[in-house]
RODO-2510 file (C-alpha; in nm, 4 decimals, decimal comma):
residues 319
     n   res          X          Y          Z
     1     x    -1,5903     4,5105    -3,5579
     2     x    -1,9144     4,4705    -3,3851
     3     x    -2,0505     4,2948    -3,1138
     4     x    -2,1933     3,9953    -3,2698
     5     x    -1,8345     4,0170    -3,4702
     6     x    -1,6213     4,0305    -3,1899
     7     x    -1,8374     3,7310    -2,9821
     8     x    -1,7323     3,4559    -3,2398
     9     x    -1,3775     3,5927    -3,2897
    10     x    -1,0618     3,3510    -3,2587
    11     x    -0,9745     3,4012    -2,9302
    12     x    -1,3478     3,3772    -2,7840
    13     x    -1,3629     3,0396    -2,9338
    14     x    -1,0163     2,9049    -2,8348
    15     x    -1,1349     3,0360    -2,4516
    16     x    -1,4441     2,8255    -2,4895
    17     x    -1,2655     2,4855    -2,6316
    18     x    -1,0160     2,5502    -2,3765
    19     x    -1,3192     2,6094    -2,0718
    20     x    -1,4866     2,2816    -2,2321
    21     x    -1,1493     2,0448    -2,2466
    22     x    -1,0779     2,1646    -1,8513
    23     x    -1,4908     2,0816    -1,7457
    24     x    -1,4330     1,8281    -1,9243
    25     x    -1,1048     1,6846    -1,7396
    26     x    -1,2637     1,8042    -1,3777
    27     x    -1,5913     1,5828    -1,4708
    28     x    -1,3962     1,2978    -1,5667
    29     x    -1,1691     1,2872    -1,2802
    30     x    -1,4722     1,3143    -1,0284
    31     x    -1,6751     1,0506    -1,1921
    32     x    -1,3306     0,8496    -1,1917
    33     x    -1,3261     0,9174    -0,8525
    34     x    -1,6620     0,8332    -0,7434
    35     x    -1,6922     0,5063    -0,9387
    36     x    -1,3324     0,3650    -0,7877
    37     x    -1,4259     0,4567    -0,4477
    38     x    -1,7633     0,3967    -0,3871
    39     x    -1,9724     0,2627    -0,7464
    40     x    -1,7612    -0,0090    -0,8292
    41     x    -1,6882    -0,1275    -0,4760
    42     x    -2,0441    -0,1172    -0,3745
    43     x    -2,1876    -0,3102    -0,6772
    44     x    -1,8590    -0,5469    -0,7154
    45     x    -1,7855    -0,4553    -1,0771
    46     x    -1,4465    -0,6582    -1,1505
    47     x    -1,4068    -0,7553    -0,8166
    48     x    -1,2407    -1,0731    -0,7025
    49     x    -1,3694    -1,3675    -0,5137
    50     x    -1,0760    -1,3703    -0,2894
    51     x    -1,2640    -1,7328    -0,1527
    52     x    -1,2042    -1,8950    -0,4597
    53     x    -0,8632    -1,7964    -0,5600
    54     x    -0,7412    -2,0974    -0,3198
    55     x    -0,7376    -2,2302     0,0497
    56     x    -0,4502    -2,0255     0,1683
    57     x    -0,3254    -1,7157     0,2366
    58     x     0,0151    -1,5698     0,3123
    59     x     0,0758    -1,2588     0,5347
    60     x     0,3682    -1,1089     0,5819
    61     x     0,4534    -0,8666     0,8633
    62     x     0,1427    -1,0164     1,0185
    63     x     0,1374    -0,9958     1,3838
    64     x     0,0709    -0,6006     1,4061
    65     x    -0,1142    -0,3352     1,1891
    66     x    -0,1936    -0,3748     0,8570
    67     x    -0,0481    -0,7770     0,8528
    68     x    -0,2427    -0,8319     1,1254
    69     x    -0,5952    -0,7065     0,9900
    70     x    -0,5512    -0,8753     0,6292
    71     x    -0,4975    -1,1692     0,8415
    72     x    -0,8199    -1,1520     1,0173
    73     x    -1,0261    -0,9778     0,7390
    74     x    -0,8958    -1,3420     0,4756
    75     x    -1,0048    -1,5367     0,8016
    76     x    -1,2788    -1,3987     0,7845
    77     x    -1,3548    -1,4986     0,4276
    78     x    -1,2814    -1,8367     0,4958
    79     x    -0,8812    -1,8999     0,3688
    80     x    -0,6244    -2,0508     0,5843
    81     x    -0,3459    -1,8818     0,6391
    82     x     0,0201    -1,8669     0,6782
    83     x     0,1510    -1,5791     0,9241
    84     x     0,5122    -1,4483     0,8572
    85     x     0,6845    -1,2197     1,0869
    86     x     1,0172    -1,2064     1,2998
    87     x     0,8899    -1,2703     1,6075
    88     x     0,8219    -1,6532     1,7621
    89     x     0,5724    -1,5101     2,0322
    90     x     0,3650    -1,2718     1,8798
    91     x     0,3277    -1,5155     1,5780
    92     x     0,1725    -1,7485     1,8176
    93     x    -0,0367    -1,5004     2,0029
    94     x    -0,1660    -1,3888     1,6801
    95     x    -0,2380    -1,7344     1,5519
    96     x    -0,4261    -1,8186     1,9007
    97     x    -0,5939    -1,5022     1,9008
    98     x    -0,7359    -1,5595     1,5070
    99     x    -0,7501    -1,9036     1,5321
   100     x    -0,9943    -1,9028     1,8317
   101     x    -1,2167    -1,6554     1,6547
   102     x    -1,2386    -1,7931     1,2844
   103     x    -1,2414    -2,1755     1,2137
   104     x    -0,9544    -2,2240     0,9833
   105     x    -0,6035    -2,3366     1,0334
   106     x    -0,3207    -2,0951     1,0841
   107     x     0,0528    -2,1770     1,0298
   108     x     0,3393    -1,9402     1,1468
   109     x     0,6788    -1,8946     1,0156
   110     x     0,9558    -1,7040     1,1721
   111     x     1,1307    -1,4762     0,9339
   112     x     1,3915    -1,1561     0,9774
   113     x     1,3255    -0,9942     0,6430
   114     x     1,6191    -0,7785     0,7103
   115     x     1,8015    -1,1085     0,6576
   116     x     1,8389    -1,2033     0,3045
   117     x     2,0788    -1,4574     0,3090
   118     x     1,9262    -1,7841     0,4882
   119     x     1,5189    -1,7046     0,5181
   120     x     1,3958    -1,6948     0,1506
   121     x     1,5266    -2,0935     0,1127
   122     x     1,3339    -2,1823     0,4162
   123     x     0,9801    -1,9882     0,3277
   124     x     0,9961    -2,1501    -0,0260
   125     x     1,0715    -2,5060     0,1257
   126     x     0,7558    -2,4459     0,4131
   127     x     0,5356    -2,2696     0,1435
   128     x     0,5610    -2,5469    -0,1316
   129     x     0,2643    -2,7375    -0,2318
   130     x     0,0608    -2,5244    -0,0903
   131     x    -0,2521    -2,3786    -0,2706
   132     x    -0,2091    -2,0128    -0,2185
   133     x    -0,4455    -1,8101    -0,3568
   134     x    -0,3245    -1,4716    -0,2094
   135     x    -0,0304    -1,3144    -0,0909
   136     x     0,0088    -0,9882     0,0817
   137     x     0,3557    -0,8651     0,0817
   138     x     0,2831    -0,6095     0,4069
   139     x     0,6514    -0,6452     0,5998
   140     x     0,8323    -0,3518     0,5846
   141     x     1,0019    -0,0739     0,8284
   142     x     1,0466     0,2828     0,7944
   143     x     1,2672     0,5330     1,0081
   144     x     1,1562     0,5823     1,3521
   145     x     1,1380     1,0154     1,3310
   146     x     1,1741     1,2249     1,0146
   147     x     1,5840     1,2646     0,9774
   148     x     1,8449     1,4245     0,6949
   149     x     1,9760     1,1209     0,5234
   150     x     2,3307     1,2232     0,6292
   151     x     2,2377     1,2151     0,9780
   152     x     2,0012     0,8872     1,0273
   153     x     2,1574     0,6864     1,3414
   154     x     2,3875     0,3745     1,1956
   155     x     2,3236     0,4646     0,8400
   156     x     2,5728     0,1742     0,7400
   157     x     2,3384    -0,0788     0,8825
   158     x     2,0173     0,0533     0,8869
   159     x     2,0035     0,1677     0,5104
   160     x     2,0514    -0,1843     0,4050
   161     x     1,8106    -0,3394     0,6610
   162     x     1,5465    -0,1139     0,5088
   163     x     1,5970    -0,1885     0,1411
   164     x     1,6111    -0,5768     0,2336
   165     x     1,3374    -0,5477     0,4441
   166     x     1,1044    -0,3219     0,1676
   167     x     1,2191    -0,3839    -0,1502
   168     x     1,3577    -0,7463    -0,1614
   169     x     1,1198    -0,8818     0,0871
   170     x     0,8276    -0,8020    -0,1787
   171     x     1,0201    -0,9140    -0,4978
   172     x     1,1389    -1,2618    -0,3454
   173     x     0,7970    -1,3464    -0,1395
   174     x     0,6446    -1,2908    -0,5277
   175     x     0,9436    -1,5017    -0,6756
   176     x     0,8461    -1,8260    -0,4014
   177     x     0,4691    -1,7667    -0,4836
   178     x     0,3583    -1,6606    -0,8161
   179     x     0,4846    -1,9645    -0,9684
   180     x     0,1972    -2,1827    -0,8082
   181     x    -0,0749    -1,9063    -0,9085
   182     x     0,0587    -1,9167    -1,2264
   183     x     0,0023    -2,3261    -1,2844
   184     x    -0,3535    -2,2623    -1,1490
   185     x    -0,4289    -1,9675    -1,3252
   186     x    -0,5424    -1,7615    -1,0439
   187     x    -0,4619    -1,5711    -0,7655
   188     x    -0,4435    -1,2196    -0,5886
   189     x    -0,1006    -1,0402    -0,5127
   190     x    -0,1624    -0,7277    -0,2500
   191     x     0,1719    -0,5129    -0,2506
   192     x     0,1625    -0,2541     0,0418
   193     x     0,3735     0,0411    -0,0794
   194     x     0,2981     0,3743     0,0971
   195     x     0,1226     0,7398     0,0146
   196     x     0,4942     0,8357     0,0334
   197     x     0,5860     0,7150    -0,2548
   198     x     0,3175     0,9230    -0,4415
   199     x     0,3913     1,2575    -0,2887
   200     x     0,7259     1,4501    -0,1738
   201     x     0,8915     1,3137     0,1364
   202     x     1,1960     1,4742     0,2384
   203     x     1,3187     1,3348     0,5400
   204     x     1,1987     0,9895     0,4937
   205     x     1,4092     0,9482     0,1773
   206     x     1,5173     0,6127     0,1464
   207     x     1,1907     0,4777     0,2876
   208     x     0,9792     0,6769     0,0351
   209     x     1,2138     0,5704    -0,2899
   210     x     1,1910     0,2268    -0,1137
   211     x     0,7848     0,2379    -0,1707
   212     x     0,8320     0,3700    -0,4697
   213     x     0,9937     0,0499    -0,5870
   214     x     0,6846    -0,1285    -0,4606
   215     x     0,4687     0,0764    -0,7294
   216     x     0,6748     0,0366    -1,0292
   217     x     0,7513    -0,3699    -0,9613
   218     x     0,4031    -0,3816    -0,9039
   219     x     0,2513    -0,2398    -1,2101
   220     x     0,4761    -0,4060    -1,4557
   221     x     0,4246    -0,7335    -1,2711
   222     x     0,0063    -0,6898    -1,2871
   223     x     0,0935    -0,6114    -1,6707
   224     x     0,2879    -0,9438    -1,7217
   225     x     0,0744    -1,1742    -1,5335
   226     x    -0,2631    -1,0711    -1,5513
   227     x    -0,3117    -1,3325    -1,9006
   228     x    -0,2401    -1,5800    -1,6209
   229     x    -0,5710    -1,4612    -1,4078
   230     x    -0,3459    -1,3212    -1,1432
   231     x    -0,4607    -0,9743    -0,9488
   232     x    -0,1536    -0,7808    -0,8681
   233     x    -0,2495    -0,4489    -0,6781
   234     x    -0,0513    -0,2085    -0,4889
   235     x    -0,1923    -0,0105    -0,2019
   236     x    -0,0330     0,3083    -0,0833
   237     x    -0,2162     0,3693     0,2331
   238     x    -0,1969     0,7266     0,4319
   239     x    -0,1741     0,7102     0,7680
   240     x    -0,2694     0,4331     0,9968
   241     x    -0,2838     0,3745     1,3674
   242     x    -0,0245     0,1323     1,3691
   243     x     0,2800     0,1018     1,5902
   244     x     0,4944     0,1448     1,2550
   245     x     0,3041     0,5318     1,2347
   246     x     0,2803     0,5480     1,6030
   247     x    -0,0888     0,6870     1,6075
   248     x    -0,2024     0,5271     1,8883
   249     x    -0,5878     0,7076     1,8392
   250     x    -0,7733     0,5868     1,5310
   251     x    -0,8954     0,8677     1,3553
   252     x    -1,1308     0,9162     1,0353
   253     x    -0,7806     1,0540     0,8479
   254     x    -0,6100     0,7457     1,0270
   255     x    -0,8167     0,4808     1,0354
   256     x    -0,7371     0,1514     1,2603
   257     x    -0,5314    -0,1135     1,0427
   258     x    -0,8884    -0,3266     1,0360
   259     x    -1,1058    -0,0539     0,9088
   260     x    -0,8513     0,0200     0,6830
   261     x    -0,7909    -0,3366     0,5019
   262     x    -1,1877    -0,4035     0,5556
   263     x    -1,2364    -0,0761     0,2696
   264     x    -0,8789    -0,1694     0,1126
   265     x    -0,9507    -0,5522     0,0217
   266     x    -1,3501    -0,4141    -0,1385
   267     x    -1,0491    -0,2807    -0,4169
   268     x    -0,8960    -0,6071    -0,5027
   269     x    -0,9851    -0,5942    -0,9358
   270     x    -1,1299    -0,2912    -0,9413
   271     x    -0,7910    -0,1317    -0,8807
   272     x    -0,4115    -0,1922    -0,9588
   273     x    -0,3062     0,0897    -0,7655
   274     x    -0,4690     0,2900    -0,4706
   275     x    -0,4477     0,4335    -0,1767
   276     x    -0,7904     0,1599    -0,0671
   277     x    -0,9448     0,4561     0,1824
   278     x    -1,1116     0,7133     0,0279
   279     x    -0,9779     0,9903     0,2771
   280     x    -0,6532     0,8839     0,1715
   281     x    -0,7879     0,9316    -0,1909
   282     x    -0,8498     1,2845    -0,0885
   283     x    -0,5486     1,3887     0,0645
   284     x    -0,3344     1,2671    -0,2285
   285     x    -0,5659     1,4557    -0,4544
   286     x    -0,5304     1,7804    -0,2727
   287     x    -0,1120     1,6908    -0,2059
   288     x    -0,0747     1,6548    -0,5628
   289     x    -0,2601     1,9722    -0,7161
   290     x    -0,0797     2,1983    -0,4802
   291     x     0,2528     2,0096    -0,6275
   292     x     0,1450     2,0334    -0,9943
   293     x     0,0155     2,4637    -0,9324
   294     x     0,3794     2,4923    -0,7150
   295     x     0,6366     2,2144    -0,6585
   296     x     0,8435     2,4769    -0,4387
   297     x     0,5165     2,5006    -0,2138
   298     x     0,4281     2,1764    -0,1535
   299     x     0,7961     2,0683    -0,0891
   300     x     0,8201     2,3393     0,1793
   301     x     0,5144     2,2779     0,3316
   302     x     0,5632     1,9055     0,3750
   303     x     0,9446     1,9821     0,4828
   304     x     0,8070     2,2057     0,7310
   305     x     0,5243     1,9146     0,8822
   306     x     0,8703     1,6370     0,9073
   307     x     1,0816     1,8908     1,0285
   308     x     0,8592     1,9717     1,3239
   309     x     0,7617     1,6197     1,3943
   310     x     1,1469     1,5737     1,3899
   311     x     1,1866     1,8197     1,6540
   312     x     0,9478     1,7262     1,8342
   313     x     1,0851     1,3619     1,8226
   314     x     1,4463     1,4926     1,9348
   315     x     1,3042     1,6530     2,1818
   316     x     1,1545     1,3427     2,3874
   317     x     1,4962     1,1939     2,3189
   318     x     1,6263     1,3925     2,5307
   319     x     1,3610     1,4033     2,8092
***
């Protein structure tokens, strides 16, 4: 065989097709990448008017963090809105605090999300006839150190706190609302889930599968109701400087909750589901290849970052 032979033979050519279909995959993926984070936010391609979707909003989980900044940042934009959280006096701080900065009207409503027995009949009763445009299901709680699920401190109680507070919190808050946004045929639904339900998560177990509710319930629900001209997204944020991640320095990796929900909301119709901060974008990227090229890796590695932050958590326990 000779050289101009052997340069077109079978297994040159499957090499090349193969070369082109990966290029081909890496270019996509970047320009996918580009466009959701910075193209299509920048130029507002399938964006929402969050103004006109109606003259309220309701936040809940909305007097720290996250809540607290959607609050401000839908202020900000002009909607009234409804605060939701389990705690009289910070509701009303918040609400003073807001309400003295941005001229629209704030309402508060005290709710223990861990309770699912007695709240839900009151929100719906205090939410109805209400034009509510958007809702941002935000409440949620998480364990308070990285721990083996055998050995998490009053299991029996706080297992079920954390499901009621994560999972049915989000499904009933859409339940009370969505039926309004569906009569006007509009409307924006902003589930918070977490990066942890995207990546492993050993030691935060039951918190991470509870996110990972948040993601499925979400996409089926955007796939049901968007003919209505609702906007169901879920965000899966990395790591924030809230009191929930107890980062008490913003960072550019951990953003403060404002700077956060200020690049998260630019999102709202251009994606269901994202993380809303580039950064976090990239660190999900890189999380994810090194689980797809080894699964045992990645697994270790992350057990290796909770185990140490569990240690180190004991350890001031005990101090």
């Amino acid at each position: 065989m000779n050289q101009e032979e052997n340069n077109f033979c079978p297994v040159n050519k499957i090499a090349l097709i193969c070369t082109c279909i990966v290029g081909f995959q890496l270019s996509r993926m970047l320009f996918r990448f580009l466009y959701d984070s910075f193209l299509a936010p920048a130029f507002k391609i399938n964006a929402v008017n969050i103004k006109e979707t109606g003259t309220w909003a309701v936040v809940t989980g909305a007097t720290d963090g996250i809540g607290k900044a959607y609050a401000e940042v839908l202020a900000q934009k002009g909607l009234n809105v409804v605060l939701i959280s389990r705690t009289k006096l910070k509701l009303d701080d918040v609400a003073k605090e807001l309400g003295e900065k941005y001229k629209v009207e704030f309402r508060t409503l005290v709710a223990d999300f861990t309770d699912t027995e007695h709240i839900y009949h009151e929100i719906d009763k205090q939410l109805n006839g209400m034009d509510i445009g958007v809702l941002i299901n935000n409440v949620g709680m998480s364990y308070t150190h990285p721990e083996f699920f055998l050995d998490v401190k009053d299991k029996d109680t706080f297992f079920p706190n954390l499901i009621n507070c994560n999972i049915y919190s989000v499904t009933n808050m859409c339940k009370i609302v969505m039926p309004g946004m569906v009569e006007r045929r509009k409307g924006v639904v902003i589930n918070i889930s977490s990066s942890a339900a995207q990546i492993p998560n050993p030691l935060l177990t039951v918190y991470a599968a509870s996110k990972a509710y948040v993601v499925k319930f979400s996409e089926d629900l955007a796939a049901e109701y968007s003919k209505f001209g609702i906007t169901v997204q879920c965000l899966l944020p990395g790591y924030v400087a809230t009191n929930m991640s107890k980062i008490r320095s913003s960072t550019w990796m951990a953003p403060s909750p404002l700077t956060y929900v200020k690049e998260a909301i630019k999102t709202v119709g251009i994606k269901e589901r994202t993380t809303g901060y580039y950064p976090h974008t990239l660190l999900i990227t890189v999380v994810k290849g090194l689980d797809y090229i080894s699964p045992k890796l990645s697994r270790w590695l992350i057990f290796r970052t909770m185990s140490n932050i569990r240690k180190r958590a004991l350890k001031r326990a005990t101090q």
